[in-house]
PyMOL Python script that loads the backbone (N, CA, C, O; Angstrom):
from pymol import cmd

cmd.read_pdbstr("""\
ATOM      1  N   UNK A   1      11.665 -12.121  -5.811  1.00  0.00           N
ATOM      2  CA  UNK A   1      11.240 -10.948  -6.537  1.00  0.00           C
ATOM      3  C   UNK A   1      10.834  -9.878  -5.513  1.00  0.00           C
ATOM      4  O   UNK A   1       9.995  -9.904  -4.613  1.00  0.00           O
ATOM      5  N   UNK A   2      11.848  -8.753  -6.003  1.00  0.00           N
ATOM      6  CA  UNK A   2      11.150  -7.444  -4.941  1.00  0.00           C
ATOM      7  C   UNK A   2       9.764  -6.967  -4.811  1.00  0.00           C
ATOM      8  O   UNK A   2       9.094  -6.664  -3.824  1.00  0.00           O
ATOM      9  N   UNK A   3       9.482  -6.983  -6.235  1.00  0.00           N
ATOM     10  CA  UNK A   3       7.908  -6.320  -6.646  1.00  0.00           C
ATOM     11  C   UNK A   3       7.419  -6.793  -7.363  1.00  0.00           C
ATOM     12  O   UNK A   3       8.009  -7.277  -8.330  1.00  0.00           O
ATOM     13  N   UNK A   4       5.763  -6.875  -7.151  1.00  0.00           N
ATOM     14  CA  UNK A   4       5.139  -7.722  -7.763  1.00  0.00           C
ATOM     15  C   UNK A   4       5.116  -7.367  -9.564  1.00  0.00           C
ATOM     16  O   UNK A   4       5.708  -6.341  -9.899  1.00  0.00           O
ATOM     17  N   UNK A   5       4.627  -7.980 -10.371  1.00  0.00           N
ATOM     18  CA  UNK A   5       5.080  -7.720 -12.094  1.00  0.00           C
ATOM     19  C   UNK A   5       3.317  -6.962 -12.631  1.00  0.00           C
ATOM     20  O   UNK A   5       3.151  -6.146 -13.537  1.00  0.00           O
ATOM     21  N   UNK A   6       2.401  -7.471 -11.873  1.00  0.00           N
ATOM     22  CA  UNK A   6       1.284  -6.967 -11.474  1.00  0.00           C
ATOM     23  C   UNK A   6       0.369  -6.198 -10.879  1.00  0.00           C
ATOM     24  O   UNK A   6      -0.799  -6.507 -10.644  1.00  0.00           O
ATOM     25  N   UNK A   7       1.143  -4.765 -10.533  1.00  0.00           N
ATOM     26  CA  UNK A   7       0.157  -4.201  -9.448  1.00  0.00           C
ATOM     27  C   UNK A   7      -0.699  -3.239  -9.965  1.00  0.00           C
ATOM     28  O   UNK A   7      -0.417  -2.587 -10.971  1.00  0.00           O
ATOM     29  N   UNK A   8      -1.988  -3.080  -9.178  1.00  0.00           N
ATOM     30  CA  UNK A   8      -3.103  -2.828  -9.567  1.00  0.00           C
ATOM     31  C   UNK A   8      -2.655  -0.640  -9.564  1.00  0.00           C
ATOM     32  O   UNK A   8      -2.129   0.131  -8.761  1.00  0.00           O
ATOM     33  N   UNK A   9      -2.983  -0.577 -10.305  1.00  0.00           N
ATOM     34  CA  UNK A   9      -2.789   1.110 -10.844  1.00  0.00           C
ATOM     35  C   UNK A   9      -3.903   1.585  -9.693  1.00  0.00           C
ATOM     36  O   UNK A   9      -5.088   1.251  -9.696  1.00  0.00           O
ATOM     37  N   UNK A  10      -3.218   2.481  -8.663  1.00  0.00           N
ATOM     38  CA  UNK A  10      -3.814   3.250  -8.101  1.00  0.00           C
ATOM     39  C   UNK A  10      -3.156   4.827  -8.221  1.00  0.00           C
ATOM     40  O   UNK A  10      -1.933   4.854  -8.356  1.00  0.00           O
ATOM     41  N   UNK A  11      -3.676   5.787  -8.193  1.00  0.00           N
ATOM     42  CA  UNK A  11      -3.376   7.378  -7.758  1.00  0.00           C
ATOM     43  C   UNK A  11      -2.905   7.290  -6.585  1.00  0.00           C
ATOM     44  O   UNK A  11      -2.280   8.323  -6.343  1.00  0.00           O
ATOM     45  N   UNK A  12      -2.885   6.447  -5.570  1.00  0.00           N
ATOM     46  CA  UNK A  12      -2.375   6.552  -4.106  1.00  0.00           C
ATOM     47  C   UNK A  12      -0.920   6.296  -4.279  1.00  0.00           C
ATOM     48  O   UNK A  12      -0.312   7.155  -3.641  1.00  0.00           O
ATOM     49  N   UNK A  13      -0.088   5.456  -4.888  1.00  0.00           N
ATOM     50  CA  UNK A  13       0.779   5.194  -5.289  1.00  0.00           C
ATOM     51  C   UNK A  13       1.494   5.281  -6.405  1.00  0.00           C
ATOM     52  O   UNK A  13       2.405   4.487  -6.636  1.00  0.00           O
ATOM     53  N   UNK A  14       1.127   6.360  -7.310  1.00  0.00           N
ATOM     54  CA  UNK A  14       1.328   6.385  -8.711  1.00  0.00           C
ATOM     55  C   UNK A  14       2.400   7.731  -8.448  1.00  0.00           C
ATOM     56  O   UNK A  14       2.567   8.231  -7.335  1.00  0.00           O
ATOM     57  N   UNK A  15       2.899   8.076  -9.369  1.00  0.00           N
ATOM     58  CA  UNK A  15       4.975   8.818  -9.653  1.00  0.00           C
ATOM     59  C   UNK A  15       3.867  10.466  -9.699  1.00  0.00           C
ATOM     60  O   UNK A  15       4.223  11.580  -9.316  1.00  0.00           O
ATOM     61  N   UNK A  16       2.731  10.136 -10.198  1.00  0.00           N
ATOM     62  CA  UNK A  16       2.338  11.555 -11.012  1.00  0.00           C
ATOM     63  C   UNK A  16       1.637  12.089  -9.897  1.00  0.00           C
ATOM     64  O   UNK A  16       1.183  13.219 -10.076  1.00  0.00           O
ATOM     65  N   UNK A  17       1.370  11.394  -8.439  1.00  0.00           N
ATOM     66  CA  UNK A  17      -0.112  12.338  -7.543  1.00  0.00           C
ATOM     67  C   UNK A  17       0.954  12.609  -5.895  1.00  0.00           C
ATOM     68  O   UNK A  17       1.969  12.244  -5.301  1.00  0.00           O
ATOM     69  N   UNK A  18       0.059  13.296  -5.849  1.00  0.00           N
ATOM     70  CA  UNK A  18       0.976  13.502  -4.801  1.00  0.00           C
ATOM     71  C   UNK A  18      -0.454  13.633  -3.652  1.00  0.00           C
ATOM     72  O   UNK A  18      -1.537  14.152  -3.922  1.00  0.00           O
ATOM     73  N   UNK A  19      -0.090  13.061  -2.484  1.00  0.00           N
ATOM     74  CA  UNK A  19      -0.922  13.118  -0.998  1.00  0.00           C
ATOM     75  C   UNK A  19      -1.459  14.183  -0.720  1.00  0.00           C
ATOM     76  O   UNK A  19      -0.565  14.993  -0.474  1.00  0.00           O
ATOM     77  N   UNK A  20      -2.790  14.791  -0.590  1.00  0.00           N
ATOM     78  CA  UNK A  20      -3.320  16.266  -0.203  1.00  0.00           C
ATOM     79  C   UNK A  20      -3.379  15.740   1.514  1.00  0.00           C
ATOM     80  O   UNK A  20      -2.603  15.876   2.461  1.00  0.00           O
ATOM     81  N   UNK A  21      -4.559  15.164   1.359  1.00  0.00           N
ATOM     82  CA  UNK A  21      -4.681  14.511   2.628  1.00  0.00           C
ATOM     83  C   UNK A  21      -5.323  13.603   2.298  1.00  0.00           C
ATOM     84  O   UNK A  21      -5.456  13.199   1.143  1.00  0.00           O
ATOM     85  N   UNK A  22      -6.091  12.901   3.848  1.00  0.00           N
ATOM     86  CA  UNK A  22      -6.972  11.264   3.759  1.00  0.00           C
ATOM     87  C   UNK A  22      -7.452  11.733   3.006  1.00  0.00           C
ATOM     88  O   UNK A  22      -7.604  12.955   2.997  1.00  0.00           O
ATOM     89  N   UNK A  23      -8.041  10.647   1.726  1.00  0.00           N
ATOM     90  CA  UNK A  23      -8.597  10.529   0.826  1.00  0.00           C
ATOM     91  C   UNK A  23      -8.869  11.274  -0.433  1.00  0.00           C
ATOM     92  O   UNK A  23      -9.864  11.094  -1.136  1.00  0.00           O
ATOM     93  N   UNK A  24      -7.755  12.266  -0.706  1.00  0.00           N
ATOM     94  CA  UNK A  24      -7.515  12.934  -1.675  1.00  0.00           C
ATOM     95  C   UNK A  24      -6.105  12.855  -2.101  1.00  0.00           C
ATOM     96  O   UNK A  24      -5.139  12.664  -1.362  1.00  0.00           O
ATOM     97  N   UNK A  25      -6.098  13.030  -3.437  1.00  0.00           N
ATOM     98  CA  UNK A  25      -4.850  12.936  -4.180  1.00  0.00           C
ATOM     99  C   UNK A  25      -4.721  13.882  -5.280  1.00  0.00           C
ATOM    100  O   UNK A  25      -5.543  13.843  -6.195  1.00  0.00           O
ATOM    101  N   UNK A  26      -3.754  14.744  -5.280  1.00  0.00           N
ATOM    102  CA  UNK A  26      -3.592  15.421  -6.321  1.00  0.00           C
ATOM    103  C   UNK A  26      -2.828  15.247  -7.877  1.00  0.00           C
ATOM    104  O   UNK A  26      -1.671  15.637  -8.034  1.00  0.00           O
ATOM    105  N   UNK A  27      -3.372  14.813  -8.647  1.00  0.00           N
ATOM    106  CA  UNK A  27      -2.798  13.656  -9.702  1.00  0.00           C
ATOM    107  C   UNK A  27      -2.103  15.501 -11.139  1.00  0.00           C
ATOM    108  O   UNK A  27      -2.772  16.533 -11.175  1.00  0.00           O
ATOM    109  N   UNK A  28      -1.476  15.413 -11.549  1.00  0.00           N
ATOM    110  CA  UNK A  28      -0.889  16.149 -12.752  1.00  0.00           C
ATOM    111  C   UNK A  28      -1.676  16.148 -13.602  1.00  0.00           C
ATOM    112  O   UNK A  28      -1.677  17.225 -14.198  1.00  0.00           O
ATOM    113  N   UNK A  29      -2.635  15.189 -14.106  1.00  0.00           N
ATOM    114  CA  UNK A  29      -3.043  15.021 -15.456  1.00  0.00           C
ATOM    115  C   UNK A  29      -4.608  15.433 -14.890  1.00  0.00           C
ATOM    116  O   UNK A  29      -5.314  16.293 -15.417  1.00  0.00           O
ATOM    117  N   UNK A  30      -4.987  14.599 -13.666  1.00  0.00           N
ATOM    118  CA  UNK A  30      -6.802  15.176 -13.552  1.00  0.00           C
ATOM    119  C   UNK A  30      -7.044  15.731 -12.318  1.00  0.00           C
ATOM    120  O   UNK A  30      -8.123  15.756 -11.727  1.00  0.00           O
ATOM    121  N   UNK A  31      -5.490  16.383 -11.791  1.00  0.00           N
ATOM    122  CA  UNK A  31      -6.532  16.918 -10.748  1.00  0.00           C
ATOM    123  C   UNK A  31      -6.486  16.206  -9.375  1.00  0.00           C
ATOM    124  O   UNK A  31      -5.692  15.300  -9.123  1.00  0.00           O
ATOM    125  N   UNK A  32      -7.836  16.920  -8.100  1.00  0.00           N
ATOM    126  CA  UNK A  32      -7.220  16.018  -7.305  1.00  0.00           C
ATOM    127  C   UNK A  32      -8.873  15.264  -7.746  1.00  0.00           C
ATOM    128  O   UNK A  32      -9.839  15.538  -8.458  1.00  0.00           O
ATOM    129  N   UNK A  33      -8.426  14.181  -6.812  1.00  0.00           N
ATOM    130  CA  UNK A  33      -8.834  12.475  -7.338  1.00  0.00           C
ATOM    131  C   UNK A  33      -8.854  11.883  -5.896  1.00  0.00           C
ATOM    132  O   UNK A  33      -8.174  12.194  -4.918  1.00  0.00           O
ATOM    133  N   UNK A  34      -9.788  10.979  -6.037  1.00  0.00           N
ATOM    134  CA  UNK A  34      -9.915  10.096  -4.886  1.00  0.00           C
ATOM    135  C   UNK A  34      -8.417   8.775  -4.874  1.00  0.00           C
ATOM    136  O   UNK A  34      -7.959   8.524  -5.989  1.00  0.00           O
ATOM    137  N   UNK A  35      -8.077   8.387  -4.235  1.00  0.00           N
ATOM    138  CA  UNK A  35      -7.126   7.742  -3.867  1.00  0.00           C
ATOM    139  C   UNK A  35      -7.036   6.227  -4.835  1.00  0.00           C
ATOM    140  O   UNK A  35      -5.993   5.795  -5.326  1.00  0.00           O
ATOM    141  N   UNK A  36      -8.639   5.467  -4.972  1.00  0.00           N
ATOM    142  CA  UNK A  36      -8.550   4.590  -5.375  1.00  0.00           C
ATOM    143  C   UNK A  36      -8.625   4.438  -7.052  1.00  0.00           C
ATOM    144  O   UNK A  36      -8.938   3.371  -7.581  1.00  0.00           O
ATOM    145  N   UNK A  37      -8.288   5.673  -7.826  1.00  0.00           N
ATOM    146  CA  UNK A  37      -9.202   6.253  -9.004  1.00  0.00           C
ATOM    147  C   UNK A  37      -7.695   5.726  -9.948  1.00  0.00           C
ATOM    148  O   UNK A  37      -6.656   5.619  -9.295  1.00  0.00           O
ATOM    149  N   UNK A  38      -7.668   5.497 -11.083  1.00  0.00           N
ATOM    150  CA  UNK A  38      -6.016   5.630 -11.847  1.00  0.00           C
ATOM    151  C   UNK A  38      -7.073   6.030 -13.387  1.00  0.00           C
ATOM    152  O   UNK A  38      -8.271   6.064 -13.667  1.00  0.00           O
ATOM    153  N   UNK A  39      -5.629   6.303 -14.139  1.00  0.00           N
ATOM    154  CA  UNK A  39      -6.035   6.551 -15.440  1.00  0.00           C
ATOM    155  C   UNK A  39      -4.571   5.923 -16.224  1.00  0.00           C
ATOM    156  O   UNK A  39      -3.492   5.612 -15.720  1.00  0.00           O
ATOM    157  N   UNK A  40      -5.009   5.888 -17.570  1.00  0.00           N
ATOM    158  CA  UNK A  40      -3.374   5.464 -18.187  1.00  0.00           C
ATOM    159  C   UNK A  40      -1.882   5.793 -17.997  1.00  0.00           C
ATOM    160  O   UNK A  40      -0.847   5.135 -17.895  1.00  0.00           O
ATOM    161  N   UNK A  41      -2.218   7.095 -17.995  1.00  0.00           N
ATOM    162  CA  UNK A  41      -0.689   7.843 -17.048  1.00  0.00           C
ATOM    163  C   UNK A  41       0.159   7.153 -16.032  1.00  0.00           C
ATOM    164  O   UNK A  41       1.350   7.406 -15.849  1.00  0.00           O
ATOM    165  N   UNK A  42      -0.619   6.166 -15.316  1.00  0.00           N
ATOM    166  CA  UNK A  42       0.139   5.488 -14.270  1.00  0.00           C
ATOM    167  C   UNK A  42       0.987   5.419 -14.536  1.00  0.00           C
ATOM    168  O   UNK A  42       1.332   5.094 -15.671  1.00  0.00           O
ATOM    169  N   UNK A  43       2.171   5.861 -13.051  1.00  0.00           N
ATOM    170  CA  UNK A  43       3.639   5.304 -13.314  1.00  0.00           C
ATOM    171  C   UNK A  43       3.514   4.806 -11.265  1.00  0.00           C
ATOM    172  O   UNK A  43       3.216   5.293 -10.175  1.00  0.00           O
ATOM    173  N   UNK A  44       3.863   3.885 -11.734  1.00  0.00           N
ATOM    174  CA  UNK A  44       4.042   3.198 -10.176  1.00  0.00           C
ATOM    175  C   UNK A  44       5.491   3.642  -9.641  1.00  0.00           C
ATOM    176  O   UNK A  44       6.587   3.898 -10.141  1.00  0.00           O
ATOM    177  N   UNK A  45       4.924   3.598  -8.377  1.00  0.00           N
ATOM    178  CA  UNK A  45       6.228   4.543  -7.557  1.00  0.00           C
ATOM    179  C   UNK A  45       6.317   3.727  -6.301  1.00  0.00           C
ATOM    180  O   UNK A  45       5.556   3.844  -5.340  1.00  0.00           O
ATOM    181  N   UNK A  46       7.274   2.928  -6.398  1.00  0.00           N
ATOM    182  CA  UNK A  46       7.006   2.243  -4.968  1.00  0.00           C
ATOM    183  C   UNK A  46       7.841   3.012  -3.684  1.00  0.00           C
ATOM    184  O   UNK A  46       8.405   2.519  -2.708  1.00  0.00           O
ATOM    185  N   UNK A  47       7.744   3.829  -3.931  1.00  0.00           N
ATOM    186  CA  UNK A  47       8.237   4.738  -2.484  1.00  0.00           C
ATOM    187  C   UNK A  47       6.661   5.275  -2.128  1.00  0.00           C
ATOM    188  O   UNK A  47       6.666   5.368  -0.901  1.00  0.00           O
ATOM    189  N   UNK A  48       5.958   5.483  -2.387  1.00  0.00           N
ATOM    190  CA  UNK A  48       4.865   5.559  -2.092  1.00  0.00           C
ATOM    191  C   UNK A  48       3.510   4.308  -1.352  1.00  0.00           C
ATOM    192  O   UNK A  48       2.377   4.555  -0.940  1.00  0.00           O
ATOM    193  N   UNK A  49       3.922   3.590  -1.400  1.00  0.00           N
ATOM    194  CA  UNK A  49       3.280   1.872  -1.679  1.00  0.00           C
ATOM    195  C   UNK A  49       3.335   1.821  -0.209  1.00  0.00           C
ATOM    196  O   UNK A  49       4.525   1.834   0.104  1.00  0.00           O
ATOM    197  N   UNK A  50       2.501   1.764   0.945  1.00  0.00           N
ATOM    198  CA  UNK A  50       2.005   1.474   1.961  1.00  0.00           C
ATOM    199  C   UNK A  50       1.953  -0.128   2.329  1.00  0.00           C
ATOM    200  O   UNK A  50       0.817  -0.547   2.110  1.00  0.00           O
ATOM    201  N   UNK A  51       2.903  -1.234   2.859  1.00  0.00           N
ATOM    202  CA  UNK A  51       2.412  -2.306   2.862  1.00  0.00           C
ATOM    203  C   UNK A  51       1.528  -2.730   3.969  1.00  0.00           C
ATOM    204  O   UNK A  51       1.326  -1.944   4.895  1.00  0.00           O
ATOM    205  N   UNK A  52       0.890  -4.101   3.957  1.00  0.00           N
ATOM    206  CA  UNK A  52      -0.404  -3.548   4.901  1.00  0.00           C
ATOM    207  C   UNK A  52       0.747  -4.273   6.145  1.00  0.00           C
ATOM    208  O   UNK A  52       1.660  -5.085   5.997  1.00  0.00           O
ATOM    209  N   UNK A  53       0.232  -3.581   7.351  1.00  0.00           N
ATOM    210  CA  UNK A  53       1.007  -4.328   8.561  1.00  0.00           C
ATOM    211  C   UNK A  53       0.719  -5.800   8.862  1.00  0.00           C
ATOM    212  O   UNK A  53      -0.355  -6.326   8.569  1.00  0.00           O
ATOM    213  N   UNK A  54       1.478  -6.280   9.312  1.00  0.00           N
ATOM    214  CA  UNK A  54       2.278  -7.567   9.235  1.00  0.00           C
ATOM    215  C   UNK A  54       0.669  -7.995  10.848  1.00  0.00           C
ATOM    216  O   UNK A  54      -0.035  -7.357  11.630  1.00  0.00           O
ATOM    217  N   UNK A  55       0.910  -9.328  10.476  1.00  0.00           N
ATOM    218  CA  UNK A  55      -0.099 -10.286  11.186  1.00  0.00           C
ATOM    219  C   UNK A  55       0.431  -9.838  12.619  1.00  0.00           C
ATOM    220  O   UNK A  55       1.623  -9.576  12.781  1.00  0.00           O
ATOM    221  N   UNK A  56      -0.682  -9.745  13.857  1.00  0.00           N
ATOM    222  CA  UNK A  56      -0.229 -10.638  14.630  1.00  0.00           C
ATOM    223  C   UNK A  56      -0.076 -12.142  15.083  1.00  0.00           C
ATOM    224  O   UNK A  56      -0.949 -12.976  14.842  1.00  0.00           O
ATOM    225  N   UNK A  57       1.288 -12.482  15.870  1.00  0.00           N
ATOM    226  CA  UNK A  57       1.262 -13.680  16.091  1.00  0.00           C
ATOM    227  C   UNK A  57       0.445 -14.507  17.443  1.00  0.00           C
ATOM    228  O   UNK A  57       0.509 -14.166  18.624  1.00  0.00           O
ATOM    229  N   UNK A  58      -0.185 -15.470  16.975  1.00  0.00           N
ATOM    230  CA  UNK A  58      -1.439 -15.848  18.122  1.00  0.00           C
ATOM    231  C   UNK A  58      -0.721 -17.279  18.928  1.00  0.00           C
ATOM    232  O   UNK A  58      -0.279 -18.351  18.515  1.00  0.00           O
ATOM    233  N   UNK A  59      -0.836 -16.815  19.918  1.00  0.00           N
ATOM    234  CA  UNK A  59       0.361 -17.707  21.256  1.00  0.00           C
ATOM    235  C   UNK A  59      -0.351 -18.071  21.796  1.00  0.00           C
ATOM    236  O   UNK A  59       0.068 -18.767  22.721  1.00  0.00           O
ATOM    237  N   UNK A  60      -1.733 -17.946  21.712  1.00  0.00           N
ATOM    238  CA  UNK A  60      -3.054 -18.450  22.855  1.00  0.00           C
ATOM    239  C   UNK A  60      -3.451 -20.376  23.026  1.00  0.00           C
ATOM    240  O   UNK A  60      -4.241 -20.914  23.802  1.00  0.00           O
ATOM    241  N   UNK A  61      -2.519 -21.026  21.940  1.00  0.00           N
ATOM    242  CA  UNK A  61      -2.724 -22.391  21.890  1.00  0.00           C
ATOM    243  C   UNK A  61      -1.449 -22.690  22.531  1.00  0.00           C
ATOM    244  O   UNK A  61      -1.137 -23.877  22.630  1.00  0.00           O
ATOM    245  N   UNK A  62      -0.796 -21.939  22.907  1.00  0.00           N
ATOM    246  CA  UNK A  62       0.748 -22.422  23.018  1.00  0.00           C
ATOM    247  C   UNK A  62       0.796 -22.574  25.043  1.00  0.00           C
ATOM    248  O   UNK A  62       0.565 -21.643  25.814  1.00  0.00           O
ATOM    249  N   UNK A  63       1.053 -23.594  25.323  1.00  0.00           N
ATOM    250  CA  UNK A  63       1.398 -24.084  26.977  1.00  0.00           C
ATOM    251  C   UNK A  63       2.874 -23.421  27.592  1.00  0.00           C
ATOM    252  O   UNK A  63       3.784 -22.882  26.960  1.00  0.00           O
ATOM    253  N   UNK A  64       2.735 -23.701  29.225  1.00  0.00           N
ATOM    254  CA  UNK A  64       3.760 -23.142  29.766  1.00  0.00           C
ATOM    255  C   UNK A  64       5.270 -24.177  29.551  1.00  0.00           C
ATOM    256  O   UNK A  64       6.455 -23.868  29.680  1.00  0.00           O
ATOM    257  N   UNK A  65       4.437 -25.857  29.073  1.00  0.00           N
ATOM    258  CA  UNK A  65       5.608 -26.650  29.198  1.00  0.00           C
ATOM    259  C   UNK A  65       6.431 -26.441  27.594  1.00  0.00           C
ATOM    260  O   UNK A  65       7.559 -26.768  27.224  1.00  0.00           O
ATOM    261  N   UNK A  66       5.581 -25.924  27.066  1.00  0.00           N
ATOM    262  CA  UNK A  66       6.325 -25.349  25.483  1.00  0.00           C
ATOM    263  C   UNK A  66       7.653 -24.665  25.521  1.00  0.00           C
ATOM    264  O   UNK A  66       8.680 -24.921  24.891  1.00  0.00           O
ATOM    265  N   UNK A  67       7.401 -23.742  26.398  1.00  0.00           N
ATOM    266  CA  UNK A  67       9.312 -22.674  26.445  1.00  0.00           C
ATOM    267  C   UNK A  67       9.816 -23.768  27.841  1.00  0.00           C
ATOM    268  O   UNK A  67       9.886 -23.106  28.876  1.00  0.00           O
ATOM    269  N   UNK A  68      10.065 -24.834  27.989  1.00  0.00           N
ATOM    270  CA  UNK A  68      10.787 -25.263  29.105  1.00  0.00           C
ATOM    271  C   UNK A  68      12.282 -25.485  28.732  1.00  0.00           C
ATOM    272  O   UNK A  68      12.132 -25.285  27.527  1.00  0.00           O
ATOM    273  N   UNK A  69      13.506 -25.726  28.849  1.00  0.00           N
ATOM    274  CA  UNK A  69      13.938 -26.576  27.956  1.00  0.00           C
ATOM    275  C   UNK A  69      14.322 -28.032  28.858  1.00  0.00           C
ATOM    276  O   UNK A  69      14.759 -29.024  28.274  1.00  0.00           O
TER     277      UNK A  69
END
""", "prot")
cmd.dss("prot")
cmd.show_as("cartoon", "prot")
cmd.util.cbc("prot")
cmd.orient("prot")
């Protein structure tokens, strides 16, 4: 599954607000709005949808005789 069937209604990511700057959003229906704020209007827009960055990977248990072959 591409996208989750569940996602939580934010203005940061919603079809109707658009980015002012950090922590403001300018929504059609109320205005601008704090980022984490939604109302029924939500329409999820996943071109907008920020995923969070990916782990780093931790090599600090890993030995020199590990990559030998």
């Amino acid at each position: 599954m591409l996208f989750q069937k569940d996602i939580e209604p934010r203005c940061a990511y919603c079809a109707r607000g658009t980015q002012l700057e950090e922590g403001k959003v300018l929504c059609l229906k109320r205005g601008v709005v704090s980022p984490g704020d939604s109302c029924r209007g939500f329409r999820y827009d996943p071109l907008k949808r920020v995923p969070p960055p990916p782990a780093a990977p931790d090599f600090s248990h890993l030995k020199d005789e590990d990559f030998v072959l």
